[in-house]
C-alpha positions as CSV (number, residue, x, y, z in Angstrom):
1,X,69.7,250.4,41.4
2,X,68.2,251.8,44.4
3,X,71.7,252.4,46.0
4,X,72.6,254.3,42.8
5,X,69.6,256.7,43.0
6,X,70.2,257.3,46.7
7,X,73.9,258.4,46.3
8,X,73.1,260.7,43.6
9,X,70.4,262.0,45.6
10,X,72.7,262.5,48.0
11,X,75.1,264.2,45.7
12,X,72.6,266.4,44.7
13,X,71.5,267.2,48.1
14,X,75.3,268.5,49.0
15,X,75.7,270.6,45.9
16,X,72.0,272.6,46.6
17,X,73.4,272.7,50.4
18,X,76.8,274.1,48.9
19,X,74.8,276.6,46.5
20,X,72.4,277.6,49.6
21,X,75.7,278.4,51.7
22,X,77.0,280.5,49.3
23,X,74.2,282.3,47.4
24,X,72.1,283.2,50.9
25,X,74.5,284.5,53.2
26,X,75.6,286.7,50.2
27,X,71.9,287.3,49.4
28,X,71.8,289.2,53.0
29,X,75.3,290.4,52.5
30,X,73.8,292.2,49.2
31,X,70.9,293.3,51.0
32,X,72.9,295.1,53.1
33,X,75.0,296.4,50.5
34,X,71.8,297.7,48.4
35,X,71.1,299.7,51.8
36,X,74.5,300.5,51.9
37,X,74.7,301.4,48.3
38,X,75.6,297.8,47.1
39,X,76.5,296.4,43.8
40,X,74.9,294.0,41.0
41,X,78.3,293.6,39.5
42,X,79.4,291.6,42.8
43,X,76.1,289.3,42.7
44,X,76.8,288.7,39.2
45,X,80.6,287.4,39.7
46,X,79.8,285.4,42.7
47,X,77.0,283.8,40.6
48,X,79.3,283.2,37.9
49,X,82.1,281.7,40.4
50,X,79.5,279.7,41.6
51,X,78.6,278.2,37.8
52,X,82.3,277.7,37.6
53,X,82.9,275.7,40.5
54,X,79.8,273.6,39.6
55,X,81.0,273.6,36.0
56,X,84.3,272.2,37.3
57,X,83.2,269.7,40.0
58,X,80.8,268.4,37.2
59,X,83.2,267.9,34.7
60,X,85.8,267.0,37.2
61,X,84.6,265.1,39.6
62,X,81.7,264.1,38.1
63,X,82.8,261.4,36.5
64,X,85.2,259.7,38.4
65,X,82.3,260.3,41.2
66,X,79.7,258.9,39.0
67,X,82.8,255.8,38.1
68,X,83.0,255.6,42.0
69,X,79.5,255.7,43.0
70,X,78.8,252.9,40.0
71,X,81.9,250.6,41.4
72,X,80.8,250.9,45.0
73,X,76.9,250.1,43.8
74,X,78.0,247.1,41.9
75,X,80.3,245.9,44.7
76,X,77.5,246.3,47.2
77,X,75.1,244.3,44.6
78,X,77.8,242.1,44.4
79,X,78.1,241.3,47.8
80,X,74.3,241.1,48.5
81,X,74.2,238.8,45.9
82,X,76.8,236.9,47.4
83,X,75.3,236.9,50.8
84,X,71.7,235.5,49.4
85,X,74.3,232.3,47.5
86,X,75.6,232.3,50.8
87,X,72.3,232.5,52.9
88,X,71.3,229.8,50.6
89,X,73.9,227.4,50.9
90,X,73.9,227.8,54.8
91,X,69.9,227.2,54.8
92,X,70.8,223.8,52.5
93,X,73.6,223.0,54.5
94,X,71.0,223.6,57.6
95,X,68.6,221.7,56.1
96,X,70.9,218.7,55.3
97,X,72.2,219.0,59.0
98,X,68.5,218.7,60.0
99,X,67.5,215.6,58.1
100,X,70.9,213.9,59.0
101,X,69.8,214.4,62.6
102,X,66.5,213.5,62.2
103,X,67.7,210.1,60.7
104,X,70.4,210.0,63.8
105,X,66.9,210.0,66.2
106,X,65.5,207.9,64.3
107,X,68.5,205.7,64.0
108,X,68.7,205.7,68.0
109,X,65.4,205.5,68.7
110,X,65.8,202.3,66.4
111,X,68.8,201.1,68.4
112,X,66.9,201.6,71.9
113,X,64.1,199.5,70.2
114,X,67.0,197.1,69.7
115,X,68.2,197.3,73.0
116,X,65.3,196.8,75.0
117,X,64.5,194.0,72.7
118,X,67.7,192.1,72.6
119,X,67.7,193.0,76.6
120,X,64.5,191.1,76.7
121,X,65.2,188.5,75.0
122,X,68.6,188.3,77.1
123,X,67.1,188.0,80.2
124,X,64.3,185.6,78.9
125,X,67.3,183.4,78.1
126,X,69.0,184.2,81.6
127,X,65.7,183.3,83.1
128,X,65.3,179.8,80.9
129,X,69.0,178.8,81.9
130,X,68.3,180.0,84.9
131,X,65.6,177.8,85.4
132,X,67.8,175.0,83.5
133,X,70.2,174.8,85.8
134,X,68.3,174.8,89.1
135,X,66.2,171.8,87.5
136,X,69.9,170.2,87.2
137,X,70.9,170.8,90.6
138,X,67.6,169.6,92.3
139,X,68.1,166.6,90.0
140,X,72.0,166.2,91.1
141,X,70.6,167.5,95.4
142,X,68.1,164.5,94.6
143,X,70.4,162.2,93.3
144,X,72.9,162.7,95.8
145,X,70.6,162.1,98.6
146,X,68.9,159.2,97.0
147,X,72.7,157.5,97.1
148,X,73.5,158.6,100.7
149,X,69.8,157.0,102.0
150,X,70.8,154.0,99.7
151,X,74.6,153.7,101.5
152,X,72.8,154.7,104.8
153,X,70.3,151.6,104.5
154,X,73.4,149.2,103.0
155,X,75.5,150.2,105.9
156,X,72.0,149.7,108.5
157,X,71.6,146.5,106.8
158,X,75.4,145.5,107.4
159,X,75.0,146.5,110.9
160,X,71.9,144.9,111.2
161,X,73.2,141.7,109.6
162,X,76.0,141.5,111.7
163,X,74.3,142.1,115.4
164,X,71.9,139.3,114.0
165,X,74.6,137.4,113.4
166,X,76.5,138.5,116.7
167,X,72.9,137.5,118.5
168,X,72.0,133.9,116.5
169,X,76.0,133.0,117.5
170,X,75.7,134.2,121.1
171,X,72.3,131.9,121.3
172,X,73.8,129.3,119.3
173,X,76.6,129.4,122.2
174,X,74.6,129.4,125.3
175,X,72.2,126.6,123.1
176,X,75.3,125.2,122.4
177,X,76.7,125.4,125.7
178,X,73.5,124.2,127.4
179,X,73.8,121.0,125.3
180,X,76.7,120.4,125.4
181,X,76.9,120.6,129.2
182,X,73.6,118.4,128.9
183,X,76.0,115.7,126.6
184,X,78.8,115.8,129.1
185,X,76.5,114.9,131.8
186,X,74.9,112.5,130.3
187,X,78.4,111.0,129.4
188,X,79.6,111.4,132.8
189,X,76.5,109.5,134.1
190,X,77.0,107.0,131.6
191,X,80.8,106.5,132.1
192,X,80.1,106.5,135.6
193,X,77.2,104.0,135.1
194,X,79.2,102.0,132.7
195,X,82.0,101.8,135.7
196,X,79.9,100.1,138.1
């Protein structure tokens, strides 16, 4: 509506400009003419021509003007009131965008959460298996040494046995021998006694 009444301001505006540009300049040009011994009868057919031409440009042009002005105002309507739909279907579609990515941070900030969590938990487990299996191998290190001290010992023992044995035999021999040499001697003396 505004746009309407500002175009046929406008209108109006250029047809007093027109009028102005034809009525003064001959306004001075009859002033002159007065001096010079000038006319009514020409003011009165230039006002007359003027009437005409805005009789004509009225009936004209003023309604396919008026037709045009109306089209372009309701086009221009038109579009503005296409441009708030659109304005508000961008600010909606904005608005959606905005709570989707609000729930995305709040879905990753859920996920880190998650993360750190299950990280946690992860490495509590490492730690606890961690601490699992060096249990195991102390157990299997002790284990292992307790059976090489108990071969170590067996095989001492089986030394041991058999330098005690190695020892008692080599006494048992000179023992042995020293009786024995004792028993010949007395044999001899008795076979030599028994030969008398």
């Amino acid at each position: 509506m505004k746009l309407r009444y500002y175009l046929l301001h406008s209108f109006c505006c250029l047809l007093l400009t027109a009028y102005c540009l034809l009525f003064f300049p001959s306004f001075s040009l009859a002033a002159e003419g007065a001096a010079h011994g000038g006319d009514w009868k020409e003011w009165l057919w230039k006002i007359v021509n003027f009437g005409i031409l805005v009789f004509i440009l009225v009936k004209f042009v003023g309604k396919p003007l008026k037709d045009f002005l109306r089209q372009r105002t309701e086009l221009i309507e038109k579009t503005m009131r296409d441009a708030n739909a659109a304005r508000q279907v961008a600010e909606q579609a904005l608005a959606a965008i905005e709570g989707k990515l609000r729930l995305k941070d709040r879905e990753i900030e859920e996920i880190l959460v998650q993360s750190k969590n299950s990280a946690k938990l992860e490495q509590e487990l490492l730690i606890s298996q961690g601490e699992q299996m060096k249990e195991r191998i102390l157990e299997q290190a002790r284990n292992s040494i307790d059976y090489e001290l108990r071969l170590a010992k067996e095989a001492i023992k089986a030394e041991a046995a058999e330098t005690a044995v190695g020892l008692a035999e080599k006494k048992i021999k000179e023992r042995l021998v020293g009786e024995l040499q004792t028993t010949l001697i007395e044999k001899s003396i008795n076979m030599v006694e028994s030969g008398k």
